[in-house]
DOGU-383914 format. One line per field, with one value per atom (N, C-alpha, C): residue number from 1; residue in three letters; atom name; x, y, z. Coordinates in steps of 0.1 Angstrom, whole numbers, plus 5000, padded with zeros to 4 digits. Atoms other than C-alpha are relative to their C-alpha. Layout:
BEGIN
k: (NUM|...)
r: (ALA|...)
a: (CA|...)
xx: (X|...)
yy: (Y|...)
zz: (Z|...)
***
This chain:
BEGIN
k: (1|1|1|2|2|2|3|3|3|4|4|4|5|5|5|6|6|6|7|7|7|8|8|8|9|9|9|10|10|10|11|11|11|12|12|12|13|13|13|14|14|14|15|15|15|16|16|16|17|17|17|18|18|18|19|19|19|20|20|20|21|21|21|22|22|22|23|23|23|24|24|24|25|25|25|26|26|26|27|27|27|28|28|28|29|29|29|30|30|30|31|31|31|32|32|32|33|33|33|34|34|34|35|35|35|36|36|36|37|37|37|38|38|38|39|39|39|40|40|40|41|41|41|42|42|42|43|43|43|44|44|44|45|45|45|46|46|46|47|47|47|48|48|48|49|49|49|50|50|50|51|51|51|52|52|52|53|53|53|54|54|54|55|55|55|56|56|56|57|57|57|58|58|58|59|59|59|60|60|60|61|61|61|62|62|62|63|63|63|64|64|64|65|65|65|66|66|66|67|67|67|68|68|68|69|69|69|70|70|70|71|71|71|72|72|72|73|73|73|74|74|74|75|75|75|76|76|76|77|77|77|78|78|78|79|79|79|80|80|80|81|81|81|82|82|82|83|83|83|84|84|84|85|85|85|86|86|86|87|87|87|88|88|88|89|89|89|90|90|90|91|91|91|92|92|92|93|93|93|94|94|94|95|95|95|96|96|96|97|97|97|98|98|98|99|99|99|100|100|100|101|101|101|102|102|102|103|103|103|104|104|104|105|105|105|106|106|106|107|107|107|108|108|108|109|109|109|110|110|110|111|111|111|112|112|112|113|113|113|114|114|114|115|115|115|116|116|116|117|117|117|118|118|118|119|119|119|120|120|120|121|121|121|122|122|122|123|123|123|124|124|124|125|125|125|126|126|126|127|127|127|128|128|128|129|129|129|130|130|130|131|131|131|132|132|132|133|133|133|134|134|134|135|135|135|136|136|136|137|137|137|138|138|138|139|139|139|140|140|140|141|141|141|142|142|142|143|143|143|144|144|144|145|145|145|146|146|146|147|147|147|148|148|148|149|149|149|150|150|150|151|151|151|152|152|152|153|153|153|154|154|154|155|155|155|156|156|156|157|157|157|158|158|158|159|159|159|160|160|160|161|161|161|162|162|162|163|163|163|164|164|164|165|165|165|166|166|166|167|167|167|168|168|168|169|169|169|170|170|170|171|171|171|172|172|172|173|173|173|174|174|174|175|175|175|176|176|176|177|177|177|178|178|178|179|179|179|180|180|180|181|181|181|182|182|182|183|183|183|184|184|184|185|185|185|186|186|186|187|187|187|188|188|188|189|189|189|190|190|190|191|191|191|192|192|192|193|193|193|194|194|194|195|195|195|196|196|196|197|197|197|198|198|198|199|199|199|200|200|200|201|201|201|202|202|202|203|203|203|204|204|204|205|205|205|206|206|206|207|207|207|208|208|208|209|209|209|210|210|210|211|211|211|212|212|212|213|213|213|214|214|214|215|215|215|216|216|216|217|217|217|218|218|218|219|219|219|220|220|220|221|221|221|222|222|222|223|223|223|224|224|224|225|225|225|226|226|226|227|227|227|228|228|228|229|229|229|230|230|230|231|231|231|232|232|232|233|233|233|234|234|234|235|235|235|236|236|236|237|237|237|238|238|238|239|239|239|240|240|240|241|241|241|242|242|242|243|243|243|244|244|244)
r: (UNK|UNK|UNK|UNK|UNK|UNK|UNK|UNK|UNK|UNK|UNK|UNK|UNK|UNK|UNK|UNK|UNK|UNK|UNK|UNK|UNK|UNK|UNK|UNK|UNK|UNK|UNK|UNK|UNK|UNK|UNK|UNK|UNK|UNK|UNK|UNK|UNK|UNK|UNK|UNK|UNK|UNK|UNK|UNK|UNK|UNK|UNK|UNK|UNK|UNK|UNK|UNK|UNK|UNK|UNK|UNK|UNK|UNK|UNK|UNK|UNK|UNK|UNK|UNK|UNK|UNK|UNK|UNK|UNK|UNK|UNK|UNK|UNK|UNK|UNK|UNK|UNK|UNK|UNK|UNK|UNK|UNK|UNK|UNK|UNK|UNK|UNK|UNK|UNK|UNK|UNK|UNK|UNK|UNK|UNK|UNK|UNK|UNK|UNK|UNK|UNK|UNK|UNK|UNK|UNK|UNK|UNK|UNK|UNK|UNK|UNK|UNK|UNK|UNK|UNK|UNK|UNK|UNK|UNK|UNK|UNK|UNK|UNK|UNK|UNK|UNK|UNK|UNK|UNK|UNK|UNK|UNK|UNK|UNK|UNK|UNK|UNK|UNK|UNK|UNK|UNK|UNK|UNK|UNK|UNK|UNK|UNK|UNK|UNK|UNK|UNK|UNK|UNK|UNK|UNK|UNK|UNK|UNK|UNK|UNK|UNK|UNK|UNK|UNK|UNK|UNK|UNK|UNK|UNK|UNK|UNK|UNK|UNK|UNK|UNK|UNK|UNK|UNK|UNK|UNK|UNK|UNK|UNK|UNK|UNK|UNK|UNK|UNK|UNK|UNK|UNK|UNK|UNK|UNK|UNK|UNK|UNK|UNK|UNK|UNK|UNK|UNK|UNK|UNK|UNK|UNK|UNK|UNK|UNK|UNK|UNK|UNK|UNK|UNK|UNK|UNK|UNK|UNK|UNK|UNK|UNK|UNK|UNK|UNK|UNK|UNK|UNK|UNK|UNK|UNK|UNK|UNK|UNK|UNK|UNK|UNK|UNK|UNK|UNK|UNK|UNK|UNK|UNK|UNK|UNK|UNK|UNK|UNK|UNK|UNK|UNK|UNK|UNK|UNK|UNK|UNK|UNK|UNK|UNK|UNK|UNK|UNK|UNK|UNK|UNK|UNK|UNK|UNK|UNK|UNK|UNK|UNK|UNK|UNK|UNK|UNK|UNK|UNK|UNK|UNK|UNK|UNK|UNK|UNK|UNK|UNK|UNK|UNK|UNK|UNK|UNK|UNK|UNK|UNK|UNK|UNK|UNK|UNK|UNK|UNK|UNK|UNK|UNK|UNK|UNK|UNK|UNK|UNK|UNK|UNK|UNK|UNK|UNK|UNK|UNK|UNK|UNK|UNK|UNK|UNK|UNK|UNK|UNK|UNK|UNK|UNK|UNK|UNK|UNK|UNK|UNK|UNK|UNK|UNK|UNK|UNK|UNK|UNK|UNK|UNK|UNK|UNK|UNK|UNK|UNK|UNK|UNK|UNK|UNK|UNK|UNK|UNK|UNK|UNK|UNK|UNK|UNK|UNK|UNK|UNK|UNK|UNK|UNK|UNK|UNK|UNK|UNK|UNK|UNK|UNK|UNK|UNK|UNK|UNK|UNK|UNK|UNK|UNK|UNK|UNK|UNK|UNK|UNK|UNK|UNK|UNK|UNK|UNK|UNK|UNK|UNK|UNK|UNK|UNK|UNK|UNK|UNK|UNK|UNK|UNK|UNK|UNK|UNK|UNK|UNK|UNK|UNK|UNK|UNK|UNK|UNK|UNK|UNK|UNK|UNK|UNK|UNK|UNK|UNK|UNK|UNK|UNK|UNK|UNK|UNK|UNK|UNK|UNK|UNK|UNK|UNK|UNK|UNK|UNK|UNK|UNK|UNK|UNK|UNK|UNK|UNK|UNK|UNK|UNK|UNK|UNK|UNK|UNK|UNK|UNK|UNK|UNK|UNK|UNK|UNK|UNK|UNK|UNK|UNK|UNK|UNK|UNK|UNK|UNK|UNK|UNK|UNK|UNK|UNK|UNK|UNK|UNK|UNK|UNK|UNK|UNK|UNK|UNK|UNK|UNK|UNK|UNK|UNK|UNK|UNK|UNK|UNK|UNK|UNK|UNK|UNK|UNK|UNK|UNK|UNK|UNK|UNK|UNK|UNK|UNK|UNK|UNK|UNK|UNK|UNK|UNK|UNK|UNK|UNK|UNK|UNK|UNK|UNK|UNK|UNK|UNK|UNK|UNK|UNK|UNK|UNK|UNK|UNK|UNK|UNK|UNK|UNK|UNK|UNK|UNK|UNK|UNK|UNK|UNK|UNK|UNK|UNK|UNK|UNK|UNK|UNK|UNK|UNK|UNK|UNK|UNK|UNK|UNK|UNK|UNK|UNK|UNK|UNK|UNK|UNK|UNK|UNK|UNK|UNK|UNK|UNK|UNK|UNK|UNK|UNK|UNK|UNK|UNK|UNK|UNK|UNK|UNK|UNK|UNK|UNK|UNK|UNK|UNK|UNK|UNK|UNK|UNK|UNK|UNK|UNK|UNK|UNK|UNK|UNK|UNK|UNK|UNK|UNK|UNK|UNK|UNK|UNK|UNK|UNK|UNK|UNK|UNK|UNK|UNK|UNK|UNK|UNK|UNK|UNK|UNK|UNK|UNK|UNK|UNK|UNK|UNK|UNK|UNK|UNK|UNK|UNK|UNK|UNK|UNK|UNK|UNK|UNK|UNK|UNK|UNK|UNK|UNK|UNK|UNK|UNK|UNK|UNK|UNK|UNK|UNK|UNK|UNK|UNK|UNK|UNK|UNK|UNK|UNK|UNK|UNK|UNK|UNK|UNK|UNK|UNK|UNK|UNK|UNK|UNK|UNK|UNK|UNK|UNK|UNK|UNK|UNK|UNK|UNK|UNK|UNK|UNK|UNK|UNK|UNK|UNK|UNK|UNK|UNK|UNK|UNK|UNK|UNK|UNK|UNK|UNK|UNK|UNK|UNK|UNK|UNK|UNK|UNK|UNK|UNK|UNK|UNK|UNK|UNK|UNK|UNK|UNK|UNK|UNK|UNK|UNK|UNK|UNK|UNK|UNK|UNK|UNK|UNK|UNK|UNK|UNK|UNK|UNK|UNK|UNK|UNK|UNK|UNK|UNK|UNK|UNK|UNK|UNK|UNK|UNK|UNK|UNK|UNK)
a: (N|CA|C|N|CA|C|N|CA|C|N|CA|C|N|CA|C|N|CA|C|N|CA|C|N|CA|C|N|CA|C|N|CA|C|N|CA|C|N|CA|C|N|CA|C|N|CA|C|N|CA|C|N|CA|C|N|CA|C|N|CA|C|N|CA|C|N|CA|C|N|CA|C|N|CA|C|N|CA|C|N|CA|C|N|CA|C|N|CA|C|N|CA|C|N|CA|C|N|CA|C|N|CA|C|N|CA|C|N|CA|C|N|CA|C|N|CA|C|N|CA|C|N|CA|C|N|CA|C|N|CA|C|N|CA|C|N|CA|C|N|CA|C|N|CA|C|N|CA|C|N|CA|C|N|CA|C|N|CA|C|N|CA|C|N|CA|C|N|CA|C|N|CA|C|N|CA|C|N|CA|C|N|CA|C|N|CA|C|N|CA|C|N|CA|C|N|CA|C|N|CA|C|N|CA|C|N|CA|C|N|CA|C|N|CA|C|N|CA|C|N|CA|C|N|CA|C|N|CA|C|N|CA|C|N|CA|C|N|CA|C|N|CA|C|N|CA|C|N|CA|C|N|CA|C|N|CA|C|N|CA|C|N|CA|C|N|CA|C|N|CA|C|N|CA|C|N|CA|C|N|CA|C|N|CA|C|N|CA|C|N|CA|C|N|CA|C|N|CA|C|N|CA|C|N|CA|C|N|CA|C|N|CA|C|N|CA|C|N|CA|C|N|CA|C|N|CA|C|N|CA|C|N|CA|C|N|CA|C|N|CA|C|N|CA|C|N|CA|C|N|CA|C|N|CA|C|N|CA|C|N|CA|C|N|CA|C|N|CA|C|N|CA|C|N|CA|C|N|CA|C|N|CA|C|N|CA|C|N|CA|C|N|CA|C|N|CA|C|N|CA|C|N|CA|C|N|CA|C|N|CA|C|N|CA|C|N|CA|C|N|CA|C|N|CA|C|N|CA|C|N|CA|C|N|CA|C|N|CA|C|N|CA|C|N|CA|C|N|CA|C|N|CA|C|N|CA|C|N|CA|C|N|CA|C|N|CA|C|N|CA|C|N|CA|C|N|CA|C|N|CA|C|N|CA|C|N|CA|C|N|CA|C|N|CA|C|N|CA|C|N|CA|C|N|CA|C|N|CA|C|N|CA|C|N|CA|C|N|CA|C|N|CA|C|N|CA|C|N|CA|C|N|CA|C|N|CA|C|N|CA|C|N|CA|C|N|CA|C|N|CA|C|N|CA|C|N|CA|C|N|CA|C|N|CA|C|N|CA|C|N|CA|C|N|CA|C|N|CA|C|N|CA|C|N|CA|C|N|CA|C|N|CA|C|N|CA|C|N|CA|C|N|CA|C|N|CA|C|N|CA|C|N|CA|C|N|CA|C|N|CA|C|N|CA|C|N|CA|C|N|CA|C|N|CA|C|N|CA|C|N|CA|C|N|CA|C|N|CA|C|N|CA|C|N|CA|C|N|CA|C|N|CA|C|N|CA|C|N|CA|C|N|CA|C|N|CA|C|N|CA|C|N|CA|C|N|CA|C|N|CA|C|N|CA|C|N|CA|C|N|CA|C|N|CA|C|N|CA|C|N|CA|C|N|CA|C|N|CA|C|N|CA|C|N|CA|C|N|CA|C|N|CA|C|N|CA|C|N|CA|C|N|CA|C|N|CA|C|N|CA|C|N|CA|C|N|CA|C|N|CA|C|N|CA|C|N|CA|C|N|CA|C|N|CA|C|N|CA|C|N|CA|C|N|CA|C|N|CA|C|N|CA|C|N|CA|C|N|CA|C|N|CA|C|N|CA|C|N|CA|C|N|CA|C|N|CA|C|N|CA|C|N|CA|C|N|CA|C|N|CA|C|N|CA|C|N|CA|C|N|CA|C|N|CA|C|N|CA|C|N|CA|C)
xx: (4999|8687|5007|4997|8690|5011|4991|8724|4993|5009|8712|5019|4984|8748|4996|4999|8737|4995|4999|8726|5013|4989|8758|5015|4987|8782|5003|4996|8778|5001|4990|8786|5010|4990|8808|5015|4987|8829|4999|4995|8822|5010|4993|8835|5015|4982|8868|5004|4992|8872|5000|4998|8866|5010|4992|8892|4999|4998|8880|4985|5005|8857|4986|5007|8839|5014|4995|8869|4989|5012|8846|5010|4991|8877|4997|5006|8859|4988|5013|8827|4996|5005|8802|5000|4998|8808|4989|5016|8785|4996|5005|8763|4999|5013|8749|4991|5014|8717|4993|5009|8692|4998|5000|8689|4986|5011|8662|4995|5015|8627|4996|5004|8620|4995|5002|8602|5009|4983|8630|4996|4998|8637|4998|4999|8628|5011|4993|8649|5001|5000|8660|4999|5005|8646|5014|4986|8674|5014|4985|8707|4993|5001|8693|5001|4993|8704|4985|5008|8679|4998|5001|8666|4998|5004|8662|5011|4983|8687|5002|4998|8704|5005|4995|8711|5007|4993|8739|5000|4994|8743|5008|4991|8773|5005|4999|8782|5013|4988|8815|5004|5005|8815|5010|4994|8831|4988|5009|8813|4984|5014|8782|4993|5014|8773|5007|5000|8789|4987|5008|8764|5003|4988|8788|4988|5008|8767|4982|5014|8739|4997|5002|8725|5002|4995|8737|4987|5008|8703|4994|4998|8702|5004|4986|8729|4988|5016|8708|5003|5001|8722|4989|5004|8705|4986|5018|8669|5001|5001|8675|4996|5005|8675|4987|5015|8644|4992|5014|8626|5001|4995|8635|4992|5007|8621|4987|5014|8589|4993|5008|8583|5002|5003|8586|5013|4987|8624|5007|4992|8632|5013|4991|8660|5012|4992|8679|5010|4995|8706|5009|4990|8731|5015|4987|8768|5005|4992|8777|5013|4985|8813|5003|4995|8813|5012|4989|8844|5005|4996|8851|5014|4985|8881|5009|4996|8879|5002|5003|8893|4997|4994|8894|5007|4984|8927|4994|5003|8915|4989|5011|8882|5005|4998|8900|5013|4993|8922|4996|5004|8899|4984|5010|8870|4997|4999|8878|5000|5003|8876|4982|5016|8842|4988|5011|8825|4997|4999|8816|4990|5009|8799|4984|5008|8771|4995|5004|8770|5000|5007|8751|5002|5002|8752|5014|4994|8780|4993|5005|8771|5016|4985|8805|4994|5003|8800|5014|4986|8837|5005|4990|8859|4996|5005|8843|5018|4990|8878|5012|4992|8900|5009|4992|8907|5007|4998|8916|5011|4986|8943|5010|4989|8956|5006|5002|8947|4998|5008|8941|4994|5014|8914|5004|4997|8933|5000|5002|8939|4987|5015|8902|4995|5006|8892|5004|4993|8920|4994|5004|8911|4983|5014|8872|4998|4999|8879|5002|4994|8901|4988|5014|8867|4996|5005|8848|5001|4992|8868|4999|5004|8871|4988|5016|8831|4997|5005|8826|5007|4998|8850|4995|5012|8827|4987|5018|8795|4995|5007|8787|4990|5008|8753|5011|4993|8769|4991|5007|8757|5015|4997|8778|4999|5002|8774|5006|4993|8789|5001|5001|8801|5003|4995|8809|5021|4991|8843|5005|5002|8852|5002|5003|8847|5017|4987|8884|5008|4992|8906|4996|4995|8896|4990|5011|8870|5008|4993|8897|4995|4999|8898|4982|5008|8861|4992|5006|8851|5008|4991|8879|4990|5007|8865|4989|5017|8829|4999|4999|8841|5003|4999|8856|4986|5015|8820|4992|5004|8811|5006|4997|8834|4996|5000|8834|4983|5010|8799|4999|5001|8804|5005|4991|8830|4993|5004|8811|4985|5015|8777|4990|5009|8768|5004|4996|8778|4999|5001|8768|4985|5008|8742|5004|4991|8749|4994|5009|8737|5010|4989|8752|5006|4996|8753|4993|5009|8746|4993|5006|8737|4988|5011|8710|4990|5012|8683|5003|4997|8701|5017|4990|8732|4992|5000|8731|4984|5010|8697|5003|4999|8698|4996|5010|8664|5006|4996|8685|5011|4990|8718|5005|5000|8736|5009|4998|8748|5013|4983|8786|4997|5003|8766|5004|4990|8785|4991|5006|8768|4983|5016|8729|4999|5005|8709|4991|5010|8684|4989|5011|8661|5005|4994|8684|5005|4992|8699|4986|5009|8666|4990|5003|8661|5008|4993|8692|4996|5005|8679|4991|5016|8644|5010|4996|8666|5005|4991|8688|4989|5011|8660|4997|5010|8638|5012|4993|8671|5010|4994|8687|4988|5010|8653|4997|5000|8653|5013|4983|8692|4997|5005|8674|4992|5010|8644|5010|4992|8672|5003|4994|8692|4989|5010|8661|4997|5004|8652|5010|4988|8684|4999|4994|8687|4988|5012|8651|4999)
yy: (5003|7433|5011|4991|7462|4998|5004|7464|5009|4995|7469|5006|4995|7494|5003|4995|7506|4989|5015|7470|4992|5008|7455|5008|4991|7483|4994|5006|7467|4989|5017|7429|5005|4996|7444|5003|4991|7462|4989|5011|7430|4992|5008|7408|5005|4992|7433|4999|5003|7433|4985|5014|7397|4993|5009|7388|4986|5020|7350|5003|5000|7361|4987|5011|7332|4987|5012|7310|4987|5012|7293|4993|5011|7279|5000|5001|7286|4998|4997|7282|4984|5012|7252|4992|5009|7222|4998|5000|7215|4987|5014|7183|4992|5006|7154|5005|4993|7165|4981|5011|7135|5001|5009|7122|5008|4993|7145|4991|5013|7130|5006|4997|7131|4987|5012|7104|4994|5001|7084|4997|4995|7086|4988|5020|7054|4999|5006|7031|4995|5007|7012|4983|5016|6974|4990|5006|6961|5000|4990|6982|5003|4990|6996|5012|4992|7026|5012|4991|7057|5007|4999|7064|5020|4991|7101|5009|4992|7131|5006|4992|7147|5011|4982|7184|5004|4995|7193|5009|4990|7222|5004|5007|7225|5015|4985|7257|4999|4999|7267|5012|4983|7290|4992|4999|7292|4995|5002|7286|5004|4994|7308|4988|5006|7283|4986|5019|7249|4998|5002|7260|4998|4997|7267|5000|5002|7255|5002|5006|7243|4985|5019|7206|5003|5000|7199|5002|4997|7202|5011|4981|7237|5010|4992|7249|5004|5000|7267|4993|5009|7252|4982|5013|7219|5007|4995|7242|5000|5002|7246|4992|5014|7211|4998|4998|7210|5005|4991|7236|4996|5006|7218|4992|5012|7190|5002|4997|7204|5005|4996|7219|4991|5010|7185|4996|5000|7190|4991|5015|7154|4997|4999|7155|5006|4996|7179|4999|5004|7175|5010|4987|7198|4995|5004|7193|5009|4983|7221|4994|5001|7227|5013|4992|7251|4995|5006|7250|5015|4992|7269|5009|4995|7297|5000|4998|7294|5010|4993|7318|5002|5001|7330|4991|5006|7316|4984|5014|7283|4995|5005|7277|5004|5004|7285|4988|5011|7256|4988|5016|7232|4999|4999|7239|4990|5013|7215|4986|5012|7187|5003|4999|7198|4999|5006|7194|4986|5018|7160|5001|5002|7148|5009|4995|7157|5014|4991|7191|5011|4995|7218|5015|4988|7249|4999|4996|7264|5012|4985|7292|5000|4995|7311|5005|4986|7327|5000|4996|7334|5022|4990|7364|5011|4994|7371|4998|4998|7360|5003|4996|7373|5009|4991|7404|4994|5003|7385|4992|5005|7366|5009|4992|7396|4997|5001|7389|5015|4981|7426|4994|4998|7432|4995|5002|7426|4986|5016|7389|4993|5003|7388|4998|5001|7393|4991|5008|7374|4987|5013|7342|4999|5002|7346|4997|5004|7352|4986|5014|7318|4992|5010|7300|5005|5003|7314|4997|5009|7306|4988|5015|7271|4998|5007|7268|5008|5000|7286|4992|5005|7266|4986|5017|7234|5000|4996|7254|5000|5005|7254|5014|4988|7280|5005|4998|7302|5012|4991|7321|5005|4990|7349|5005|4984|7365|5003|4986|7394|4996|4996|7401|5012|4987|7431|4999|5000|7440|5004|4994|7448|5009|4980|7483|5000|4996|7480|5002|4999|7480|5014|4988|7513|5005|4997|7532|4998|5000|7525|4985|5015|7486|4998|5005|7487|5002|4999|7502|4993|5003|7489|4981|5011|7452|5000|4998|7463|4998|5000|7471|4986|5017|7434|4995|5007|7422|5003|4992|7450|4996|5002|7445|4985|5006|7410|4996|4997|7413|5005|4992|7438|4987|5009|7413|4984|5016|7377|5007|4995|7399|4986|5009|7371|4984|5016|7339|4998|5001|7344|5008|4999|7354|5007|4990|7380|5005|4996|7385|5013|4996|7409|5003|5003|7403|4992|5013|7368|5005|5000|7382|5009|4990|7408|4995|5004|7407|4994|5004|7389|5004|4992|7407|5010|4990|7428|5002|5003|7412|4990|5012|7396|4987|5014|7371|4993|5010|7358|4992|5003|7351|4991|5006|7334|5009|4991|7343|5006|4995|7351|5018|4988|7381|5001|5007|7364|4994|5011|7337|4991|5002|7328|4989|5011|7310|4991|4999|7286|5007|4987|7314|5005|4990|7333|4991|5005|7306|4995|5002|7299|5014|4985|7335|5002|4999|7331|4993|5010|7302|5004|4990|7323|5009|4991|7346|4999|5010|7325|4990|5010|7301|5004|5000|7318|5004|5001|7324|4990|5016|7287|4997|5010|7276|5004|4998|7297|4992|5006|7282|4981|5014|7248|5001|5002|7252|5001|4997|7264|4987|5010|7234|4989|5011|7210|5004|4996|7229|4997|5001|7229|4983|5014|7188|4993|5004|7187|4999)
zz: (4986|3863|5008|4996|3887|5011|4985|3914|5009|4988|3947|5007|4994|3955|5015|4985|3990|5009|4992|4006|4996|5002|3990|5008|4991|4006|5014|4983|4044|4998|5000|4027|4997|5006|4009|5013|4990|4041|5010|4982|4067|4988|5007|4035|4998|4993|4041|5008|4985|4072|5004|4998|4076|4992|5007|4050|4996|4998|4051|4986|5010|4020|5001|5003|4001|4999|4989|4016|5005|4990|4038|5008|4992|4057|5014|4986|4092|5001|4998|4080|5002|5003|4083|4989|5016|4059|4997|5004|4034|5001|4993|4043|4990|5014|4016|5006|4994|4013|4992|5005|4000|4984|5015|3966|4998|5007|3941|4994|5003|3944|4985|5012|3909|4993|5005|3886|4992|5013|3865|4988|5015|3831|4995|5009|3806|4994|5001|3799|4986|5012|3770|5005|4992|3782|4998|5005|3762|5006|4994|3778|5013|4992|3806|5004|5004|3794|5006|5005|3798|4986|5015|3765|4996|5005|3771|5001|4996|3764|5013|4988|3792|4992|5002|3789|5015|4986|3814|4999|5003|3828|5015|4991|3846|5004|4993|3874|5006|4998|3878|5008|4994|3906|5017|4989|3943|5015|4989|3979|5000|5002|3968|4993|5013|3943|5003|4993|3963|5015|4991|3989|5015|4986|4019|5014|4988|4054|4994|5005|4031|5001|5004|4024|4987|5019|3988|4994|5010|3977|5005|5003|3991|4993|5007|3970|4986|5009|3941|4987|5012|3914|4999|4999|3927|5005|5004|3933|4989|5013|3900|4992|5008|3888|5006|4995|3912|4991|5007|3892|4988|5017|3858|5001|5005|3869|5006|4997|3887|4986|5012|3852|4989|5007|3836|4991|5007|3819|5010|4990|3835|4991|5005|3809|5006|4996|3826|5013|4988|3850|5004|4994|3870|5005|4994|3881|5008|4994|3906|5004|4998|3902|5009|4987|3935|5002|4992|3952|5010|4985|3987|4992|5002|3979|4985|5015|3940|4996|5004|3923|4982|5016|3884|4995|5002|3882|5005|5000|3893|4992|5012|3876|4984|5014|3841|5003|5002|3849|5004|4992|3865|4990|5008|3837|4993|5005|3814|5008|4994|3838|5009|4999|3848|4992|5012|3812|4998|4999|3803|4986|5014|3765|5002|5003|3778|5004|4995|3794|4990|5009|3770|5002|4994|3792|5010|4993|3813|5007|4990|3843|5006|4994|3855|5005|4989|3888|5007|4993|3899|4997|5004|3907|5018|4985|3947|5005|4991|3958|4993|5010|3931|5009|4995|3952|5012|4987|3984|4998|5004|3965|4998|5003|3952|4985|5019|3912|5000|5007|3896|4991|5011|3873|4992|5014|3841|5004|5000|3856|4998|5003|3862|4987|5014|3829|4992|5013|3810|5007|4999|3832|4999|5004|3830|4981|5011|3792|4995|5001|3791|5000|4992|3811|4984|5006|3783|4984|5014|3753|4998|4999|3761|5000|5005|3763|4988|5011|3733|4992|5009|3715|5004|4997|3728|4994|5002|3716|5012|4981|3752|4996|4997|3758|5010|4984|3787|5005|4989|3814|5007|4990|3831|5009|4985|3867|5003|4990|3880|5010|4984|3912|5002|5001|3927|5012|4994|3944|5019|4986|3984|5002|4999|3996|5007|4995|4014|4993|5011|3983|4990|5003|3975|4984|5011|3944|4990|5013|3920|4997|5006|3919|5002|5003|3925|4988|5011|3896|4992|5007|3881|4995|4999|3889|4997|5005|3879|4988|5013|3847|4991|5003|3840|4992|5002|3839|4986|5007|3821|4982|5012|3792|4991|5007|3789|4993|5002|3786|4984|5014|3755|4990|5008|3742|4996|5002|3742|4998|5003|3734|4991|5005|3711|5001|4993|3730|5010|4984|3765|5008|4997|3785|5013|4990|3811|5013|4985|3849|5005|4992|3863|5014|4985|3897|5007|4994|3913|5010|4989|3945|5005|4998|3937|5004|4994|3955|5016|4990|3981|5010|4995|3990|5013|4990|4025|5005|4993|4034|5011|4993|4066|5003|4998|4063|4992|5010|4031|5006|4993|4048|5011|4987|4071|5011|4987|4106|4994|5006|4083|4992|5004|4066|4986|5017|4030|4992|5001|4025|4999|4997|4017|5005|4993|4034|4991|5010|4020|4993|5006|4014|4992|5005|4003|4982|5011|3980|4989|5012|3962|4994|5008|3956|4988|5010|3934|4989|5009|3917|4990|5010|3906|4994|5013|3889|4992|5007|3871|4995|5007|3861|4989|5013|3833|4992|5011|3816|4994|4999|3820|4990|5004|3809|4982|5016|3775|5000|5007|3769|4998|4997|3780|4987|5012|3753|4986|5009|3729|4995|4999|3731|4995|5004|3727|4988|5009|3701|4990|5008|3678|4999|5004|3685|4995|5007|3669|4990)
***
């Protein structure tokens, strides 16, 4: 997956100067959206129970991935379950653990209460507001580490995205924070699955975006979703596969 560096440079320098990041604390809230038309799952006549497995997969990520001045079923983690179940994987379900102003440092300590028996798959998209707290890089990595320690010691599949860093803090901490990604990447090579940048494709496009210039729109947010899919959907076949 290619970085798009010279469309990300002008989010990059409004997301500086604006200081209010993936915050979202002036932005629009996110709405319910309507309940996913999908067919339901049989039952057990006896229990009521659904008789069929669920495969969670559960997204531990900040405003980008709670869907910040979306409808909840804009947010892409929830196109996602869409496209799961358009292609007939009515087993699968989603939990987006977005949260406005998350950083590192919070999703490795709010992680564990976002797994649940049944969730199969982890996606980490954190570390957009890392610099805006004023974590350094070595924090970044040790708390992203943490996040994925604890799902490998669950057997969790995982998924990794990258971010990139703000152009105002200077070419040291951005390569610096590039590199993060980069290592843990080397480091969890055979227990993770590695994007390296959620917002490619959709970074420092305007038609994707919203009027904040941060933030996708729903266009934007089911652009993320198509790239993230055909590699959920192997970790998905995986999973079915192994409990066969």
């Amino acid at each position: 997956m290619r970085f798009r560096h010279l469309t990300l440079v002008s989010l990059l320098a409004a997301i500086g100067a604006g200081y209010g990041v993936l915050a979202g604390c002036a932005g629009p809230q996110q709405q319910s959206g309507q309940a996913d038309q999908t067919a339901p799952a049989p039952v057990d006549p006896a229990t009521g129970q659904s008789t069929e497995p669920v495969i969670e997969i559960a997204f531990l990520g900040d405003s980008l991935t709670a869907g910040l001045g979306l409808l909840a079923e804009q947010a892409y983690p929830n196109i996602i379950k869409q496209m799961f179940h358009a292609e007939g994987y009515t087993e699968v379900d989603v939990v987006n653990g977005g949260s406005s102003g998350d950083t590192t440092a919070g999703g490795a300590r709010r992680v564990e209460q976002l797994l649940s028996a049944n969730t199969r798959i982890l996606v980490v998209a954190l570390g957009g507001n890392d610099a805006l707290r004023g974590l350094t890089v070595q924090q970044t990595h040790d708390n992203l580490a943490s996040i994925l320690d604890q799902a490998v010691s669950r057997r969790l599949a995982i998924m990794l995205a990258g971010m990139l860093a703000p152009t105002n803090l200077g070419e040291d901490y951005q390569k610096g924070f590039q590199n993060v990604f980069g290592r843990l990447s080397r480091e969890y090579q055979n227990s993770i699955v590695f994007v390296p940048f959620l917002l490619d494709g959709v970074a420092g496009d305007p038609n994707l975006n919203q009027a904040d210039g941060i933030h996708p729109n729903a266009q934007g947010a089911r652009v993320i979703a198509e790239r993230l899919f055909p590699g959920l959907r192997r970790l998905v076949d995986d999973s079915l596969n192994a409990g066969r």
